[in-house]
LOPA-777504 format. One record per residue (C-alpha): residue number from 1; x, y, z. Coordinates in steps of 0.05 Angstrom, whole numbers. Layout:
% LOPA-777504
atom num->NUM&x->X&y->Y&z->Z
...
//
This chain:
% LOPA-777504
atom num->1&x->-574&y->-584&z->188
atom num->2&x->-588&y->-535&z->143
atom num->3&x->-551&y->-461&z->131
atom num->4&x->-576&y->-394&z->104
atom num->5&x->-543&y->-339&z->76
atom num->6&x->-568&y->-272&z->71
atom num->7&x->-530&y->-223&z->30
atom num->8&x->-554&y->-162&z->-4
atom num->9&x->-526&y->-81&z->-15
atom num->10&x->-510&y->-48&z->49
atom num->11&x->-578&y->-15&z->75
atom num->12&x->-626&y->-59&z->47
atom num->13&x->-639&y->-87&z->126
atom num->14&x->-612&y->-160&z->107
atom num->15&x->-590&y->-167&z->184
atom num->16&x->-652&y->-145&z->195
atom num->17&x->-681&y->-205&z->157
atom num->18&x->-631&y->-255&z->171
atom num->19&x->-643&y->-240&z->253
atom num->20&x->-715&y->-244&z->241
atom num->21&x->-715&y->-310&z->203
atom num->22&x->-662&y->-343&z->257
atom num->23&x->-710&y->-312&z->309
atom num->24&x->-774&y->-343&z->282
atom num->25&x->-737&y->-419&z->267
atom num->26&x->-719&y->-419&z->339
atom num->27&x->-788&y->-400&z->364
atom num->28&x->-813&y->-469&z->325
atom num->29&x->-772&y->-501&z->362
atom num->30&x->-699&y->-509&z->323
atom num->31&x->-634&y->-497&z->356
atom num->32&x->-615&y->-441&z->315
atom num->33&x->-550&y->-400&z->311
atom num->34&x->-554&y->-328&z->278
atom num->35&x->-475&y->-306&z->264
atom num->36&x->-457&y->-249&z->226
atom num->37&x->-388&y->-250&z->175
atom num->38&x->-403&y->-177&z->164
atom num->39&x->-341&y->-133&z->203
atom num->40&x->-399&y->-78&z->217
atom num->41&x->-435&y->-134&z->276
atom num->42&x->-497&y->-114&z->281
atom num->43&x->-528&y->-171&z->312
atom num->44&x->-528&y->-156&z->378
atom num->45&x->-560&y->-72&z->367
atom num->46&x->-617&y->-121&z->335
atom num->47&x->-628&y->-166&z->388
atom num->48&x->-614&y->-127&z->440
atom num->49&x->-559&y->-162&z->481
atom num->50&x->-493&y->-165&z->489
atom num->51&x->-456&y->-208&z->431
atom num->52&x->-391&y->-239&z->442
atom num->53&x->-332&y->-279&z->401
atom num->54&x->-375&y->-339&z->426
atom num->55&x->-445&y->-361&z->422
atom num->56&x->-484&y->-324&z->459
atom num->57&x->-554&y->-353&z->484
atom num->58&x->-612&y->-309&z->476
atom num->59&x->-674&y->-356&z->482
atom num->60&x->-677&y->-423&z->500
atom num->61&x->-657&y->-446&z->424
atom num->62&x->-631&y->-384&z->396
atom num->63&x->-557&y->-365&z->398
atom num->64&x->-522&y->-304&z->366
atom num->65&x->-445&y->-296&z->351
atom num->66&x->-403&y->-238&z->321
atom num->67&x->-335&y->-271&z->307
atom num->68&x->-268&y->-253&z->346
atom num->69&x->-229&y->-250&z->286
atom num->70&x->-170&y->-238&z->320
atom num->71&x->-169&y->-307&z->354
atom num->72&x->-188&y->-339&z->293
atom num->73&x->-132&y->-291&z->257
atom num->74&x->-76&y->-323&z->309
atom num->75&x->-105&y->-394&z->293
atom num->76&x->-95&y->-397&z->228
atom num->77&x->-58&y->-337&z->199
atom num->78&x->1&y->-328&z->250
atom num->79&x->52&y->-375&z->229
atom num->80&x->49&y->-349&z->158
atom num->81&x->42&y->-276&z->188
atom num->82&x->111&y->-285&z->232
atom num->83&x->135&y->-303&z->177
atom num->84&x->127&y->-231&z->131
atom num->85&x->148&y->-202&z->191
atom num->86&x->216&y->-232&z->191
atom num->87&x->218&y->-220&z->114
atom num->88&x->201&y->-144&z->124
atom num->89&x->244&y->-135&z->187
atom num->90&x->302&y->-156&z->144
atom num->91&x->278&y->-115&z->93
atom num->92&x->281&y->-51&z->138
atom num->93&x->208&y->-42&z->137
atom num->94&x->177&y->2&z->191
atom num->95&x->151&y->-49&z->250
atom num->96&x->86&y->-16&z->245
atom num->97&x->81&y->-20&z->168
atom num->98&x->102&y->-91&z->166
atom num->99&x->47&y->-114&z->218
atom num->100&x->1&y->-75&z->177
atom num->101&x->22&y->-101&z->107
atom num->102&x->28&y->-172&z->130
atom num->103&x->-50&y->-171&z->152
atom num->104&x->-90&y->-218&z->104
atom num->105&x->-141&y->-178&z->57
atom num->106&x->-212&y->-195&z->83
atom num->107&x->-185&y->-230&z->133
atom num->108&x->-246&y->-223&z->193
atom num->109&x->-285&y->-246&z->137
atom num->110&x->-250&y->-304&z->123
atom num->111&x->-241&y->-323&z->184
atom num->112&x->-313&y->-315&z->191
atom num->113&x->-320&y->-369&z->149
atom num->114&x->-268&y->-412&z->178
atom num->115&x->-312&y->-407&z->247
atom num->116&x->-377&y->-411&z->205
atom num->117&x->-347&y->-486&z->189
atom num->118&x->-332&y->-498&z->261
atom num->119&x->-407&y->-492&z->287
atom num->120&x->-437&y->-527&z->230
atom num->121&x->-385&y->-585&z->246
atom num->122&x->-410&y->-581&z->322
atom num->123&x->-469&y->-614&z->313
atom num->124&x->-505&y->-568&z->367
atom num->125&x->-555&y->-537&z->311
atom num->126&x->-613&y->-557&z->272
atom num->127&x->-600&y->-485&z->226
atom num->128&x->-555&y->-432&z->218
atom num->129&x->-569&y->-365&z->190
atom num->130&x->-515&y->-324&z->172
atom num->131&x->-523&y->-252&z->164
atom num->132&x->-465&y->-234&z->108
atom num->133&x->-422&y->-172&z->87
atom num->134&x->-459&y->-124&z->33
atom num->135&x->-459&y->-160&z->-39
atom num->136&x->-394&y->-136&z->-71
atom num->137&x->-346&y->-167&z->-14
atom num->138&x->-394&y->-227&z->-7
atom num->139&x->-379&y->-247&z->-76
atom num->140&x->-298&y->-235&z->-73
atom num->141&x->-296&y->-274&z->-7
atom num->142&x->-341&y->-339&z->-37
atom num->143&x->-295&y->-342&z->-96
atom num->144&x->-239&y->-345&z->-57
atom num->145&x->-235&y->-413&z->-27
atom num->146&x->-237&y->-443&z->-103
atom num->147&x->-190&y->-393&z->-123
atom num->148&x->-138&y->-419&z->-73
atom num->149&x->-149&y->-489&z->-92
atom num->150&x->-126&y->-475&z->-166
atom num->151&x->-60&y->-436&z->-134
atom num->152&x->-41&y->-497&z->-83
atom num->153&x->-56&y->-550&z->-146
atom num->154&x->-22&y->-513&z->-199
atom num->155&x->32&y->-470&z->-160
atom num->156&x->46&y->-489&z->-89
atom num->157&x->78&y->-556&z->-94
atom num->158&x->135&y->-535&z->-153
atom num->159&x->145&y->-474&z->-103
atom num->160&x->147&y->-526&z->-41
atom num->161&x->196&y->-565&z->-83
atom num->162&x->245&y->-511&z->-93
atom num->163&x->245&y->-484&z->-27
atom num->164&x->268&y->-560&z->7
atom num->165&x->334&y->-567&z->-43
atom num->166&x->347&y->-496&z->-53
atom num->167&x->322&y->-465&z->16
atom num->168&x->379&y->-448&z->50
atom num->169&x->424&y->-428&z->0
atom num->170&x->378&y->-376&z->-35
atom num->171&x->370&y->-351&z->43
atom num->172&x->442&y->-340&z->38
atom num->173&x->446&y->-314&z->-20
atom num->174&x->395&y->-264&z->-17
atom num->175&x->403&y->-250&z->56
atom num->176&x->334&y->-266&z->67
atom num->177&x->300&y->-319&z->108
atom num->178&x->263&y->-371&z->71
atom num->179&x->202&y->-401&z->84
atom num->180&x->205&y->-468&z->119
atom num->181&x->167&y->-528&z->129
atom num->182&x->115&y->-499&z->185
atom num->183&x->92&y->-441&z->143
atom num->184&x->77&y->-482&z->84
atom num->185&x->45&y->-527&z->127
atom num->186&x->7&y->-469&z->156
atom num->187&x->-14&y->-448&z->88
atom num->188&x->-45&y->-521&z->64
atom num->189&x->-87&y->-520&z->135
atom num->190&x->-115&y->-463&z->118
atom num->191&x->-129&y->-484&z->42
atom num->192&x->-152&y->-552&z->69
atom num->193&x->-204&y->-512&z->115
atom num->194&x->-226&y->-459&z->61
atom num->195&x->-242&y->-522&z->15
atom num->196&x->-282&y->-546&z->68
atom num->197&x->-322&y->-480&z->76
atom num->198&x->-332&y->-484&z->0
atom num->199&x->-352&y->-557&z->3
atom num->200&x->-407&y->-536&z->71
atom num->201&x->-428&y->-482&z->24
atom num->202&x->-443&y->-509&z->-45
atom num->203&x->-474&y->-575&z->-10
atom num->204&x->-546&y->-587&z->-8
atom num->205&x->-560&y->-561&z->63
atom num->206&x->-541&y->-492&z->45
atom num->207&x->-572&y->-435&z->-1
atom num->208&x->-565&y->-360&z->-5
atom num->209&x->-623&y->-302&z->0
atom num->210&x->-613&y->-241&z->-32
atom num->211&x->-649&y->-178&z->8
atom num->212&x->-661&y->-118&z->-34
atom num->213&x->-703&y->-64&z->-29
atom num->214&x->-750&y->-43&z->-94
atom num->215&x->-705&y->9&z->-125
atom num->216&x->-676&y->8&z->-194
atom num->217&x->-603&y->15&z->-164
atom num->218&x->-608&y->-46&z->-116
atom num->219&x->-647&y->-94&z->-169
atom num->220&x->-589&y->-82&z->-217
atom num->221&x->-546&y->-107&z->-157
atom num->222&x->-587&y->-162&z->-138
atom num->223&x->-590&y->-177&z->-216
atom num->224&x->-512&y->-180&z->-210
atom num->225&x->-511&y->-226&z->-152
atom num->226&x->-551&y->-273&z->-174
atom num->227&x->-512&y->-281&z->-244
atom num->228&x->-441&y->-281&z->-207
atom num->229&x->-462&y->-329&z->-152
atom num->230&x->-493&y->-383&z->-181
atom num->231&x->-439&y->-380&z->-239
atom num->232&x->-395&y->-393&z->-173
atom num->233&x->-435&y->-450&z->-156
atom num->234&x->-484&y->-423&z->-98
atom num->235&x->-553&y->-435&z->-103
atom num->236&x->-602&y->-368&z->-92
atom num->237&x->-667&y->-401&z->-83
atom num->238&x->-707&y->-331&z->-53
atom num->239&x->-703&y->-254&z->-61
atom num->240&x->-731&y->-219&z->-4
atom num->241&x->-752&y->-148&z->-25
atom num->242&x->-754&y->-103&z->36
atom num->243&x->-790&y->-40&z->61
atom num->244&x->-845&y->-52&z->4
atom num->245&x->-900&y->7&z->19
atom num->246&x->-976&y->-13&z->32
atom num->247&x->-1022&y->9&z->-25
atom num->248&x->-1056&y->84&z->-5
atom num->249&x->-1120&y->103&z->2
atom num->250&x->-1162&y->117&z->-61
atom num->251&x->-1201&y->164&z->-25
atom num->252&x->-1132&y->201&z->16
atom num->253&x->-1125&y->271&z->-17
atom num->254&x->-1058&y->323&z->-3
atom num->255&x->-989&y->320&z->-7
atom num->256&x->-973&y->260&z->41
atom num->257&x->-1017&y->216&z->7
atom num->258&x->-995&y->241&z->-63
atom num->259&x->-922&y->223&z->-41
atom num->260&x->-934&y->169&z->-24
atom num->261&x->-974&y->147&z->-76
atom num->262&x->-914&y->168&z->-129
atom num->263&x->-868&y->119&z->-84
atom num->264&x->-913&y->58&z->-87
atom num->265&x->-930&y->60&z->-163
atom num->266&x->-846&y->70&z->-174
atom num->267&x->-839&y->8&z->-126
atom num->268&x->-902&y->-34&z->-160
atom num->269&x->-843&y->-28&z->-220
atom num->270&x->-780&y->-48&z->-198
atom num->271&x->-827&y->-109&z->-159
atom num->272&x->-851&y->-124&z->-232
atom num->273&x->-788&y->-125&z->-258
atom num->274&x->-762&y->-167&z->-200
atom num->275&x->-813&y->-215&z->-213
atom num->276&x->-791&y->-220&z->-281
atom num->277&x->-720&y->-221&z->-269
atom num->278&x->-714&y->-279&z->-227
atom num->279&x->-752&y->-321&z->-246
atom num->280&x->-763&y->-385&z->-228
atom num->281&x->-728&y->-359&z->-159
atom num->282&x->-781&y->-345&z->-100
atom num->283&x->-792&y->-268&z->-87
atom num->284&x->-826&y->-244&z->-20
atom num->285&x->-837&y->-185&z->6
atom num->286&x->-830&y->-152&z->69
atom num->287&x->-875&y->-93&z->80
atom num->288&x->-846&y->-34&z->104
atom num->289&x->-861&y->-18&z->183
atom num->290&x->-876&y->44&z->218
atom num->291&x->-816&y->27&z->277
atom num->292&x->-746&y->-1&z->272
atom num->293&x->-759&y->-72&z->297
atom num->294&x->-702&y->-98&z->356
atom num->295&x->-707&y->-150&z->402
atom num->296&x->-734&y->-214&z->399
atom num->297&x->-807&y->-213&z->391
atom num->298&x->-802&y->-152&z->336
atom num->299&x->-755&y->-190&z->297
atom num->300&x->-786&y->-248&z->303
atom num->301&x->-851&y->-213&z->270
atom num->302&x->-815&y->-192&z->213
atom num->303&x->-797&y->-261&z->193
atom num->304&x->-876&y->-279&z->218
atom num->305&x->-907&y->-233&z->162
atom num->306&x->-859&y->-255&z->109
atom num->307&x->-857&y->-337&z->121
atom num->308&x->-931&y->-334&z->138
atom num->309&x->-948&y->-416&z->155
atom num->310&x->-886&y->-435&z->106
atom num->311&x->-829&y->-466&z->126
atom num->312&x->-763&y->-417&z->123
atom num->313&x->-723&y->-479&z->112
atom num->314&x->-750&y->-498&z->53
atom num->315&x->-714&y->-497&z->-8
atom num->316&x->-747&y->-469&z->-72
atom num->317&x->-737&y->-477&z->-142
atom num->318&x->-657&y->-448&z->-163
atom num->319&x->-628&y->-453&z->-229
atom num->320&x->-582&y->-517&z->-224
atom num->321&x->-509&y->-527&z->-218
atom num->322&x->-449&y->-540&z->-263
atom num->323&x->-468&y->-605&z->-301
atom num->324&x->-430&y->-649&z->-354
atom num->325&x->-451&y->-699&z->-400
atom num->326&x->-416&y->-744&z->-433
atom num->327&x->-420&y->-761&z->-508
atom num->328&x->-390&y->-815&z->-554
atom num->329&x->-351&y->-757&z->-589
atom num->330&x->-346&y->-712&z->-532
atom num->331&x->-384&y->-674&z->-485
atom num->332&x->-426&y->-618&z->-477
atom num->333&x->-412&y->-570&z->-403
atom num->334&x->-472&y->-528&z->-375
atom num->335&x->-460&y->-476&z->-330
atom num->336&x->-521&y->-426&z->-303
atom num->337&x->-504&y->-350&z->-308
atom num->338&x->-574&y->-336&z->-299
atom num->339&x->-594&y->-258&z->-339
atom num->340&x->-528&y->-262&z->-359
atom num->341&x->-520&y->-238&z->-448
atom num->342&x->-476&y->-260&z->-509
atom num->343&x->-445&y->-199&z->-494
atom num->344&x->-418&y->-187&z->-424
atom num->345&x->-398&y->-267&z->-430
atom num->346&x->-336&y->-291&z->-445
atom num->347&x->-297&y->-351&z->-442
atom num->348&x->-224&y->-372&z->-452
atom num->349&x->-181&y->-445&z->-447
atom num->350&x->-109&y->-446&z->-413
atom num->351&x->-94&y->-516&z->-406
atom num->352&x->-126&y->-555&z->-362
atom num->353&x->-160&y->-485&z->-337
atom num->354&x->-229&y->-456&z->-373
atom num->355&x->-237&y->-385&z->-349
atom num->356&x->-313&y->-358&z->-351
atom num->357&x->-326&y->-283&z->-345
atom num->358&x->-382&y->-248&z->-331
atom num->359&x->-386&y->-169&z->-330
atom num->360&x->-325&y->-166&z->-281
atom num->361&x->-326&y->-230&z->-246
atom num->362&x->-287&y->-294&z->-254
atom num->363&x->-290&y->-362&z->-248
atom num->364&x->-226&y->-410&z->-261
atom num->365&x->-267&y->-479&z->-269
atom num->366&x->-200&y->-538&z->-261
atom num->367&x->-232&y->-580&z->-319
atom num->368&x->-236&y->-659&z->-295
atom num->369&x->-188&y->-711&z->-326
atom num->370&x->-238&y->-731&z->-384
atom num->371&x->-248&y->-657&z->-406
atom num->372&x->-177&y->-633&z->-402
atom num->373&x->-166&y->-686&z->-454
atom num->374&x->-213&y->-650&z->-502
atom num->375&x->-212&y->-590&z->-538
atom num->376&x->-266&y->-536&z->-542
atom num->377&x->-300&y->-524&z->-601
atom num->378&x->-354&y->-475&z->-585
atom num->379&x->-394&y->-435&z->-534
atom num->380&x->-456&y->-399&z->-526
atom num->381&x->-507&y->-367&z->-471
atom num->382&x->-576&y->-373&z->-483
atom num->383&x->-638&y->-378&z->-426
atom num->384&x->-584&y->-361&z->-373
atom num->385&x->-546&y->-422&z->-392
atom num->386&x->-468&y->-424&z->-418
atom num->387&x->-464&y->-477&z->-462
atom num->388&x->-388&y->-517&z->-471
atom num->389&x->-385&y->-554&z->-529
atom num->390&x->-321&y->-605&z->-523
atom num->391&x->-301&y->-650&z->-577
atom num->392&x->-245&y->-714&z->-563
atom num->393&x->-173&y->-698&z->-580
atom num->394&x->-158&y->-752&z->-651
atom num->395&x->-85&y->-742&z->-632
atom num->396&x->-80&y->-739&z->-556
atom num->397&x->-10&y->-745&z->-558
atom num->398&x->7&y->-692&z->-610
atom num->399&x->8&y->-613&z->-609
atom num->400&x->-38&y->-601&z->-556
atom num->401&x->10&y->-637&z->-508
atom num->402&x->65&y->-582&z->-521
atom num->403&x->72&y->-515&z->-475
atom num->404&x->9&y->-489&z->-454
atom num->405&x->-2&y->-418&z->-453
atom num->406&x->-35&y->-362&z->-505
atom num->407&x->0&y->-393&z->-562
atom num->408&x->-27&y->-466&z->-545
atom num->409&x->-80&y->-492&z->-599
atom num->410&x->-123&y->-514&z->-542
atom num->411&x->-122&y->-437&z->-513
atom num->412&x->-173&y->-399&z->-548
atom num->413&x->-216&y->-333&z->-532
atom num->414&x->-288&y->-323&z->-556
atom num->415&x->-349&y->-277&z->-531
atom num->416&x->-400&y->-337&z->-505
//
């Protein structure tokens, strides 16, 4: 089975893409489900039906879903959520504000993700195309399912601990109730699924398209994306650029035709520079059409003039993944932050945590066993490549054992 994300600024048309491109898999014959994680649905305006929490079947292999996030919200939030409440009801806060306050950030699209999981586990698909929220939150919610895993490995189980021996009489001492058993529970099913959505969508099956239109503005987004997702660990292997105008006339004289002609030789630059940007990614264009296309057969043309005879499925050439290789005196880490500079780069060590920055995005990398043991002696980005030099510990058991923290000699802060 194979998975698609399409992700992009808001108005670029990416459900406009990613509807066409489920549309035109299902016409060659694949059972193909198009679901949106983006709250605004907009699915169903594009095909032309009537979307609902479930599947709904527009051709013989094509199926569309917006996500009841509500029912997915009382599957796997509630317990945790009743919870708060009793917290905040003891608390004195407002009903009201309390149901409001104990509402999960990003939660529909989370939840999005949690159903996105439960189709591809179905097994009634050959491809699913997935038509995401506008860049920004796209990025925040794919960085959360690794973000979780470092809080449940480094802070839940002390905190799980505590609250079996000392439980009940911290509850009476601070006249609060305390968590028990079910809500912690609650919280490691949901981990346990996020790391499954992160595992679905880092695997080889899946890849993400970035949909941009050829403005300045929306490159430097797409630019943005691309560094911040694969230094996440998702693989961008095309850039569709969208609305591209057709060349005008030579021989087309007035002010339409001059208008024109001042838009397509600004576009012919930013598609330049797109070109050059990413590099060795795919970029196609989608020409820009004189009617909004809906239903079907319009969508499905979209994807038609785009594809051409290719395959939609077929993964191009990316920029690789996190790598590590081993040395007799240590070991050298590679991670791709494709455009990224020396300057907007940075990196720092906390333990058995390396922290990589770029511009304002974060990644907390949980270093494996063999490279914990090391310390860090260097760091560079060159060719869209961060570079990790490690070097073996000669006295494992000495200083760099103590507290860990700012102060530790393993913890250090450099621009890459």
């Amino acid at each position: 089975m194979r998975i698609l994300l399409f992700t992009g600024k808001g108005g670029v048309g990416k459900s406009t893409v990613s509807a066409g491109t489920g549309a035109l898999l299902a016409e060659r014959g694949l059972r193909t489900l198009v679901v949106s994680t983006d709250t605004a649905h907009s699915l169903g305006d594009a095909f032309g039906v009537r979307v609902g929490a479930d599947p709904v079947q527009v051709t013989e292999t094509l199926w569309v879903q917006h996500v009841d996030a509500q029912r997915r919200f009382e599957e796997s939030w509630l317990e945790i959520q009743t919870y708060l409440l009793d917290v905040m009801t003891v608390a004195g806060v407002d009903p009201v504000a309390a149901e409001e306050l104990t509402v999960l950030p990003g939660a529909e699209e989370v939840l999005a993700l949690l159903e996105l999981r439960r189709q591809a586990a179905s097994g009634d698909y050959d491809a699913i195309v997935v038509d995401c929220a506008p860049t920004a939150e796209t990025l925040r919610l794919l960085s959360l399912p690794e973000a979780l895993t470092w809080y449940m490995d480094r802070v839940f189980p002390p905190q799980r601990r505590v609250m079996r021996t000392f439980g009940p009489l911290l509850g009476k001492a601070v006249g609060m109730p305390m968590p028990g058993d079910g809500v912690f529970a609650a919280v490691e099913r949901l981990h346990g699924e996020l790391s499954e959505v992160r595992a679905l969508l880092t695997g080889p099956e899946t890849t993400v398209r970035l949909v941009m239109t050829p403005e300045q503005v929306v490159l430097a987004e797409a630019r943005r994306a691309w560094t911040t997702l694969s230094m996440h660990g998702y693989r961008v292997d095309a850039v569709v650029v969208n609305r591209v105008f057709p060349a005008v006339d030579a021989d087309a004289v007035g002010a339409p035709a001059d208008w024109l002609r001042g838009w397509v030789q600004a576009q012919n630059e930013v598609l330049a520079e797109a070109e050059e940007s990413f590099a060795p990614v795919r970029l196609w264009r989608s020409g820009y059409r004189d009617g909004e296309p809906r239903g079907v057969e319009a969508l499905r043309d979209v994807a038609a003039a785009l594809h051409g005879d290719a395959d939609p499925l077929a993964e191009g050439p990316g920029v690789g993944s996190l790598h590590v290789e081993v040395t007799e005196n240590g070991a050298t880490m590679t991670l791709p932050v494709p455009l990224a500079t020396r300057a907007d780069t940075s990196l720092a060590r906390r333990g058995g945590d390396l922290v990589v920055q770029c511009g304002t995005y974060r990644r907390v990398l949980s270093l494996p066993a063999i490279l914990a043991r090391m310390k860090v002696t260097g760091a560079s980005v060159a060719d869209g490549t961060l570079r990790v030099q490690f070097v073996r510990d000669p006295d494992p058991g000495g200083p760099s054992d103590g507290p860990e923290g700012d102060d530790h000699p393993n913890h250090h802060e450099e621009r890459a």
